[in-house]
C-alpha positions as CSV (number, residue, x, y, z in Angstrom):
1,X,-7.4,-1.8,-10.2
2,X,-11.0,-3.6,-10.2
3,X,-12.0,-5.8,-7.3
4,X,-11.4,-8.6,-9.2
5,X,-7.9,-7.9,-10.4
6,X,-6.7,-7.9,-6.9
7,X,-8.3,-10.5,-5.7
8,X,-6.1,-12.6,-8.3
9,X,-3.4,-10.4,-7.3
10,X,0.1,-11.6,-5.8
11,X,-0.2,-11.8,-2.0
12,X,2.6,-8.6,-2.1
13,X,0.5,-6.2,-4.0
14,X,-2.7,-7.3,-1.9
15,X,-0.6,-6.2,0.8
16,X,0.7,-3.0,-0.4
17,X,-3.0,-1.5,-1.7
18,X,-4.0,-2.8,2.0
19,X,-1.2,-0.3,3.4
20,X,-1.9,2.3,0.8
21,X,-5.3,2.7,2.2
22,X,-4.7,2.4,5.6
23,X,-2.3,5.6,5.5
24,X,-4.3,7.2,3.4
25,X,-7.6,6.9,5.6
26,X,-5.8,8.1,8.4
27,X,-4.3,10.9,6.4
28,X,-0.9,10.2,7.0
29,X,1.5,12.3,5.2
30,X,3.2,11.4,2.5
31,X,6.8,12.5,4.1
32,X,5.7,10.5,7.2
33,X,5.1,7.9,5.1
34,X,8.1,7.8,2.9
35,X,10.4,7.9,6.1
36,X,8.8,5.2,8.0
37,X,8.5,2.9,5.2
38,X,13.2,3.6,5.0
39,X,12.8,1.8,8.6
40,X,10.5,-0.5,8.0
41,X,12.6,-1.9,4.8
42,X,15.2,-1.8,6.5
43,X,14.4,-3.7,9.4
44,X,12.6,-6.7,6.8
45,X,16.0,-6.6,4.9
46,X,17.7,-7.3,7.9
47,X,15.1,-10.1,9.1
48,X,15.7,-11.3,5.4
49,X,19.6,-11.5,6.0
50,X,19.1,-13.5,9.2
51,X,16.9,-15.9,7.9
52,X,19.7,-16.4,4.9
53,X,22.3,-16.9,7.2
């Protein structure tokens, strides 16, 4: 993806390339990665569900 691709990205895909660095500067790995991101979808879903209801 080109600079200026994501610059006219949507504000989600900004967002993920932003974490997708971030982990992978710090060299996180991927398993780490995979199993904090099952919290972390879980805890938005249930954010999600309380803003619904």
């Amino acid at each position: 993806m080109t600079q200026k691709t994501l610059e006219s990205a949507p504000e989600h895909i900004k967002l993920a390339v932003d974490l997708i660095m971030l982990l992978e500067q710090n060299e996180v790995p991927a398993e780490q990665v995979l199993a904090a991101l099952e919290i972390v979808q879980a805890d938005f879903t249930n954010k999600l569900d309380s803003e619904v209801s």
